[in-house]
Structure formats: C-alpha cells, structure tokens
N, C-alpha and C positions, 0 to 999 in steps of 0.2 A: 502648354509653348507647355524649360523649361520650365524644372524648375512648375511646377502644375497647383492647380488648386488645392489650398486646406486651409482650413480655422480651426483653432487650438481648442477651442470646447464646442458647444452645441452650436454657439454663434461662433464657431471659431474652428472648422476642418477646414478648411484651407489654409496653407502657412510654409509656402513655396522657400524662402527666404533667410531662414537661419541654415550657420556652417554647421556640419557636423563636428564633433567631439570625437577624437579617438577611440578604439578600445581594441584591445588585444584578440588575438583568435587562440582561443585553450587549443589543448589536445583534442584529437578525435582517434576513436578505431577506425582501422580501415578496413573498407565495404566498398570495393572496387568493381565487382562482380554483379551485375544485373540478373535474377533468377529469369529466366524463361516463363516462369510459372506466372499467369497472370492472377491480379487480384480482381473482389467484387469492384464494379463500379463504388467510388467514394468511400471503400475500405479503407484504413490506415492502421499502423498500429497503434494500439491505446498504451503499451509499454516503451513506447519509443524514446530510448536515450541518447542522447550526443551532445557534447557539442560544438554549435556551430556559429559560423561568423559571415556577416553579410556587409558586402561591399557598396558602398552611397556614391555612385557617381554623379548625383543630383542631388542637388542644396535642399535638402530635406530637413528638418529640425528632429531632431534627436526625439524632443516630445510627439511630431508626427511619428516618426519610424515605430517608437512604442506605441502607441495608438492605435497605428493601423495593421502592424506586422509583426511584433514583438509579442502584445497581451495576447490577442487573437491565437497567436502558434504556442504560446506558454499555457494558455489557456485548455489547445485540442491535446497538447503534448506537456504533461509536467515536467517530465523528464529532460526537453530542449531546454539548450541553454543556447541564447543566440545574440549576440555580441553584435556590435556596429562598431564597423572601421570607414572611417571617412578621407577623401580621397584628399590629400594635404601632403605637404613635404614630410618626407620621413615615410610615408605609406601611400606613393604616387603606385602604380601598377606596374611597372622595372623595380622598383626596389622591393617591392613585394615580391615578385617573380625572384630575383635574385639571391632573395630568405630563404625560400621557400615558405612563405608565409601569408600567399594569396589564399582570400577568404573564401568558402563552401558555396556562397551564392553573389551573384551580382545585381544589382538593384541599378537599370540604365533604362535609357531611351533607344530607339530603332537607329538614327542617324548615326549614334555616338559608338561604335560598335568597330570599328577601323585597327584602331592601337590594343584592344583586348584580344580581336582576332589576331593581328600580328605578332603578336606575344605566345599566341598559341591556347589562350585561356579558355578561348568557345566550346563549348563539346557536346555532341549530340543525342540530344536526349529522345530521340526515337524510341529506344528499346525503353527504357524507362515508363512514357506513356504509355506505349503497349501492353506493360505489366501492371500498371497503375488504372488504366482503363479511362485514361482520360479523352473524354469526346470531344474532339478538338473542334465537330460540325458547332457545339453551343458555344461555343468563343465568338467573340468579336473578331468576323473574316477579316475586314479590311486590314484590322490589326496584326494579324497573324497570318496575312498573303505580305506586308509588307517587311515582317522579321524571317520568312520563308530565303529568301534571295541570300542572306549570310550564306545561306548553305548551298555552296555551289552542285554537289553533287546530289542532295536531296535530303542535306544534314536540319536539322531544326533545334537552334540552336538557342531556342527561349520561346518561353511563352507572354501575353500580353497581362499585368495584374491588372490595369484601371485604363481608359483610352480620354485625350485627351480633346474637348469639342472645342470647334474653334465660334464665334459669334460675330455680331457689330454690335461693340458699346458704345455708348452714346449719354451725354452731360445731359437730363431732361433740363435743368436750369438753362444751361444758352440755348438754349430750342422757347424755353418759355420765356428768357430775357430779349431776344429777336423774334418774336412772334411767327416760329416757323415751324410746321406738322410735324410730329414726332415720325424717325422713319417705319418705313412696314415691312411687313415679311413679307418674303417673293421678289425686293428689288433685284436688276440688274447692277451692274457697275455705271452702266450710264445714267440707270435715275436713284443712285448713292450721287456720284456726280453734281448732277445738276438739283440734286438736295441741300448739298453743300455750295451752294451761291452764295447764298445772301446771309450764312452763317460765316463767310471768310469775307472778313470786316475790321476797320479800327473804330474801337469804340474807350472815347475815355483815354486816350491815348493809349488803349490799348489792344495791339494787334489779335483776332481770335481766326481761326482756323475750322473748315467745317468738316473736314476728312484729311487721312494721312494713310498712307500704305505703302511698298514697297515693290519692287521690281522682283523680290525673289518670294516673297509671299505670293503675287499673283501666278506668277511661272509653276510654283508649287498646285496652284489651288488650281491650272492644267494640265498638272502631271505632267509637264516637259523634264527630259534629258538636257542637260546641259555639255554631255560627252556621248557621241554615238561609241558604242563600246564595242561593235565591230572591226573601229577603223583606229578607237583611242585619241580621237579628232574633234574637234568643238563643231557642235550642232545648234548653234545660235540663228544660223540666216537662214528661217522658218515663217512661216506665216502667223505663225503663234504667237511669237517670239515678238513678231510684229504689233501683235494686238496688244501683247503687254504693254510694250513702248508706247503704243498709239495711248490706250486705258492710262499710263500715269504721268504721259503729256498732258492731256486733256484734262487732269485735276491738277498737275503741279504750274498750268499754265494759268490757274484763274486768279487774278489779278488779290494779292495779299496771304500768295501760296509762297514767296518769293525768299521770306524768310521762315525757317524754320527752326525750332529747337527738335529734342527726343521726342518721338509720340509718350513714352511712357511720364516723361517731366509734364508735356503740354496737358494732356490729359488727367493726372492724377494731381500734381503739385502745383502747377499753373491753373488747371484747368480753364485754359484757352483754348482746347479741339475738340469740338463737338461732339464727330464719331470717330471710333476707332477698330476696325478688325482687327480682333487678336485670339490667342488662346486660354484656356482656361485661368491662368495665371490673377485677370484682373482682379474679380472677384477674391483675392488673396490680399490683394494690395488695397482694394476699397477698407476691407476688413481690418487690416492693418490702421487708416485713416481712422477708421472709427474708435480703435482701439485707443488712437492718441488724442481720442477728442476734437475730431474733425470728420466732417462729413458733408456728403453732394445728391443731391435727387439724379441717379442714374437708374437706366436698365438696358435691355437688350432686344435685339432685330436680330432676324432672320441672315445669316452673313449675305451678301450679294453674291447673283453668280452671272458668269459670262450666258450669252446667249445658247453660244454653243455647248455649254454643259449646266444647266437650271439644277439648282438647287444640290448644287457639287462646293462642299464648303474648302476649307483650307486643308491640304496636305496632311493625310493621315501620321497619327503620331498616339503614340504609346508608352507608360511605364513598365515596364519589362522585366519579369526576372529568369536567372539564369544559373542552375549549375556549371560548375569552372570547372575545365578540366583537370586543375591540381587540387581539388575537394578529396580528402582523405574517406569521409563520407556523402556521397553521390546520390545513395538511395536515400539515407535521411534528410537530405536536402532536398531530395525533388520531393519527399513524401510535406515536406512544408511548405513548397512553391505550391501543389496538388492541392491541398487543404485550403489552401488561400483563394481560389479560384471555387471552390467551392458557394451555396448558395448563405450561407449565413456571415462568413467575412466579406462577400461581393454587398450583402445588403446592409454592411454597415460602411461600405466606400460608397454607396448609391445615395443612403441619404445623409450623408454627409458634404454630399457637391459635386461626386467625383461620378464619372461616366463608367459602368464595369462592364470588364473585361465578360462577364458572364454576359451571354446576348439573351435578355430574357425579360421581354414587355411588360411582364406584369413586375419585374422588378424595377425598370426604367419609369416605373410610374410612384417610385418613392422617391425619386429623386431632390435631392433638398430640404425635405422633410424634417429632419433634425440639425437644421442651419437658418440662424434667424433673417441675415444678409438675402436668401434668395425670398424671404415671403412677398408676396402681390410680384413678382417680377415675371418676366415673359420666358417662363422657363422653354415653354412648347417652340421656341427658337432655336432651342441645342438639337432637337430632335427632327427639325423641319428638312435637314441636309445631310447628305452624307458625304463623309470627309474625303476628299482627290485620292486616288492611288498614290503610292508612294512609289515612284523610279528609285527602281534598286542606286545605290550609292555608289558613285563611283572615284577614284582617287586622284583623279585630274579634276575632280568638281570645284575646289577651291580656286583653280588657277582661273576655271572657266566664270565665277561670278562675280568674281574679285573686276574683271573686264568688263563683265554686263552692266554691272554696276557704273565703274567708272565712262564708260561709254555713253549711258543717258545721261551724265553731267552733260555731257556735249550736247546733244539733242534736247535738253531741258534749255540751255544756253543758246541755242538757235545757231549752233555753231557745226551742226553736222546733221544731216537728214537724216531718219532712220535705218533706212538700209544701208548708207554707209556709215553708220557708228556699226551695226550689227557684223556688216564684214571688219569692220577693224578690229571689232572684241574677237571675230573668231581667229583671226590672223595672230592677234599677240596670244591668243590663248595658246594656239596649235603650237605659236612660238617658245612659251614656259614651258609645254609639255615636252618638245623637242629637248630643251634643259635638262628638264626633269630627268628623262630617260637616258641624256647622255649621262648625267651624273649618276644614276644607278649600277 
C-alpha cells in the first residue's frame, strides 16, 4: 500500500509511518538545458555539486529518507546537498508553486499524481534518460507501464525507485487457537473463502473474523476501469464487476462477518482476523508491535487470485521519483534519481524488505537478508505473483467507487441484487459526472 515497507535498523527498514519534518530548498544553478551528448551507461559525475531538495508525498520518516536516499546520494556525490521538504501546511504543492519554491525531485506513488500534473509540476524526462543511458528494459515493467499513461503524448514523467508486493497475511496463533491448516500458496478466492469458516466465530465472547477485503482491492487485482474514458461514463454493469460483488458477498455473508471493525485495528491491535490481503505496509506495522513490546506468530501466503487470472496479485504500485519541472537543476536531479536505481542502492532496498525497482533475480534473492522480522517467514509468497496492471487513472474515478462501494451495502444487506445495485452505482455515477462537467 501507502505509505510501504521499512524498519529503522537491521530489524527495523520498514517504517512507513512517521510525518515528515520540514526543511527548506537552498539555491541551485541553473541547468535547464539537456546536452544531446550521451553518457557511459551508469556514468555520473564524481564532481557533482548542487543543491537540492526532495518533495515526501508519502509518510516517510525523515530517518527512512536518510537511509535510503539521503546517505546513499551524499555518499556517490559529496558535493549534493539534498534537503527533505515534507508535504504539510505552509509547504502543500499550491503554495509551493506560488513561491516558487517547488522542490528538484518528487518522491510519490503512481495513483497520487493528479494535482502535481495539474499544477504543471510533471516534466519529461525522455531526453534526460537518453543522455544518461538509462535501460529502462532492467526496471520493473509492470511499474513503469503503469507511470507510462501520465504521459499522454509519450511523456515519461518518472521512473519506479522500489515496487511495492502485495500478500495474505495471516495470525498463525488463531489458525493454531481454532485448529485450522495454515493457508497455502496457489489459493483461489474461493478456497481463502471457505478457509475462513470456521475461523469467523465467537469465542470467549469474543467475535474473530477469518478474512476481510474490499470491493476496490479485488476490482484492482482485475485491472478493471471504473470509467470507460471513451465515453467519460461509468463502466460498472460488467461481468467483472459482477464477480467482485458475487467474491465479497460470499465472504461478507458467512454468518459472524456481520459486524466488522478496520482490517488494520482487527488484525494488528485486536488481532481478531485471521487473514488479511494487503500491501507491503504490514510487516512495518508488526515491527512497530514489536518495537513496543508486543508481538504475534504471523506470516504469509501466496495472495489469492481469481480463476480467471492465477497467480495475478493486487494492483501494481510503486515508489516513484521524479524531476519537477520548476527544478532549477534538472540534470543533477535526475543524475540522483539515475544513481539510485543503480545496482548497489537497489541492493540495499532489497535486503532491507523492500521490492526493487532494478528487475534482477539474482538480486531478488537478497531479499530480507538484513531484516530480522522477515527470518523463517514465507518470503517465496512475494515472488510467486505478479501484481494486476494498473488502469491508467482517471478523474471521475472517485465519483465512480465512492458508488460501488455504497451499492454493495445494499447487496450485502439483501436489500438490492447485484445487477441492480451495479446499474444504480453506474446511474448516480454518470449522474456526479454530469455535475462535475457542468461545474467546469
């Protein structure tokens, strides 16, 4: 998810969860101008001075940023000086723009990308790689077919740093307090399902839960459109669409699903739900538990997948960075974006928990290595699937799930049959959009 995996030391690179702290962006020269002339593959200057300032749209801890992006680029370049401005009142991305004070790089997610383009901030760094000699074939495709679509005209408007794996975690304690087989790799949704029986129970007066998931996670993990962008019209009444409904009917219907809290409260702080699909995120939060002197026998499965797509995990997603196009210096930013991506900063994101962005097996096999949290755990789960396509983003998408959502209340409620909540979500959707565009 999101906010991603890290722990603060060896047991501790994942650490999703602290605000960022301010800090100013110095002067730079400006170096507007892209030379034609290309460089060696993985050249860089070794005199390279600037500096520069990088923008946290993700709850990053000030000690991750240094960690992983900060010592790393101070390290290849003495000369950078590279500041963290975090995204808070007083430094939201309008009032930076209106300074002129927007920072050299941006540190976001694929989704999150809406209001920077609008702003005007995106800018294409095409020519840049071509001079830089970056092979975009050794990146993480999926990651970088899904930040492709920004650029309507054939712009590329960031590259992927670390990619984000999604799993099913799972409480071994209520698997071994209800005597029931830990789950396996390879499930479907329907034997997750009916795994979780006889773990959604009262026990002790108290209510436990054996799976939890969502309407727009599964939608995601089929790479459905929620807007045909042909027509700018809701594309809900699908067969798809249908399967999702039917998929979290069929678990929200079994008897002690009825009430629910947050998967993230049920699972971590209750720990009353058994399994949970999510993204990298958990293993942050476990670490966290431990960190305060509490802890649970978990690990991980294989995420489930629909029949119609095996072994297709949750909705590709990525940490991203980005040259802005108000960077005074463009070239020495992307020469630190470049460097990062690189294989000795990729393999201390790899064994420290985090998925990289480098696509390169024999790297993918450190994975975790210098994180105490993942020892004896079912690492070989992050690698058994690969993550859904990403449906480029579209800007009626909110109007359209906000409906989907509220529609299976009905349908969970027995108060409306599937196909007709699905035309009604797409009816009020087309209807907000109708709004929306008069108001434009």
């Amino acid at each position: 998810m999101t906010k991603r995996t890290i722990m603060r030391t060896a047991a501790s690179a994942l650490c999703l969860l602290t605000v960022l702290s301010g800090c100013s962006k110095g002067g730079v020269p400006n170096n507007d101008s892209v030379s034609p002339t290309p460089a060696a593959p993985g050249s860089f200057d070794p005199n390279l001075t600037a500096n520069l300032s990088i923008y946290m749209d993700i709850s990053l801890s000030d000690e991750w940023v240094t960690k992983f992006i900060v010592e790393p680029v101070q390290k290849k370049f003495p000369g950078v000086k590279l500041d963290i401005v975090r995204k808070q009142k007083g430094s939201n991305p309008d009032e930076l723009v209106a300074a002129d004070a927007f920072p050299d790089i941006l540190y976001n997610s694929t989704p999150r990308l809406s209001s920077y383009k609008n702003l005007g901030l995106l800018y294409d760094m095409t020519d840049l790689i071509k001079k830089y000699n970056v092979d975009l074939s050794k990146l993480h495709q999926p990651a970088l077919e899904a930040i492709k679509p920004w650029g309507e005209n054939g712009e590329l408007y960031g590259l992927p740093l670390w990619v984000n794996f999604s799993v099913l975690y799972y409480n071994k304690d209520l698997f071994d307090k209800f005597a029931v087989p830990y789950p396996k790799d390879g499930m479907t949704w329907e034997e997750a399902i009916e795994l979780s029986k006889p773990l959604t129970r009262s026990e002790g007066g108290v209510a436990y839960r054996g799976l939890d998931h969502s309407v727009t996670g599964l939608a995601g993990q089929l790479s459905l459109p929620y807007i045909d962008p042909a027509t700018n019209r809701a594309a809900l009444e699908t067969d798809m669409f249908k399967k999702v409904y039917e998929t979290m009917y069929n678990l929200y219907k079994i008897p002690g699903n009825e009430v629910r809290s947050a998967p993230k409260d049920a699972f971590l702080k209750e720990r009353t739900l058994a399994m949970w699909p999510m993204y990298a995120d958990v293993p942050t939060w476990i670490n966290d538990l431990i960190r305060q002197g509490e802890s649970f026998e978990w690990d991980m499965a294989q995420m489930p997948s629909f029949q119609e797509k095996p072994n297709v995990a949750m909705s590709v997603d990525s940490h991203n960075l980005h040259v802005t196009s108000s960077s005074k210096n463009k070239e020495a930013a992307f020469q630190v974006i470049a460097y990062l991506l690189t294989e000795e900063p990729q393999r201390h994101f790899v064994r420290n928990g985090l998925l990289p962005a480098l696509d390169d097996e024999e790297l993918k096999k450190q994975f975790g290595e210098d994180v105490e949290i993942f020892k004896g755990k079912n690492i070989q789960a992050i690698f058994k699937s690969e993550p859904a396509p990403k449906v480029p983003t579209h800007k009626y998408d909110s109007a359209a799930t906000g409906q989907l959502n509220n529609a299976f209340k009905n349908v969970e409620s027995g108060a409306k049959d599937i196909n007709t909540a699905l035309r009604e979500a797409a009816e009020l959707t087309n209807k907000k959009i109708q709004e929306l565009e008069a108001g434009q």
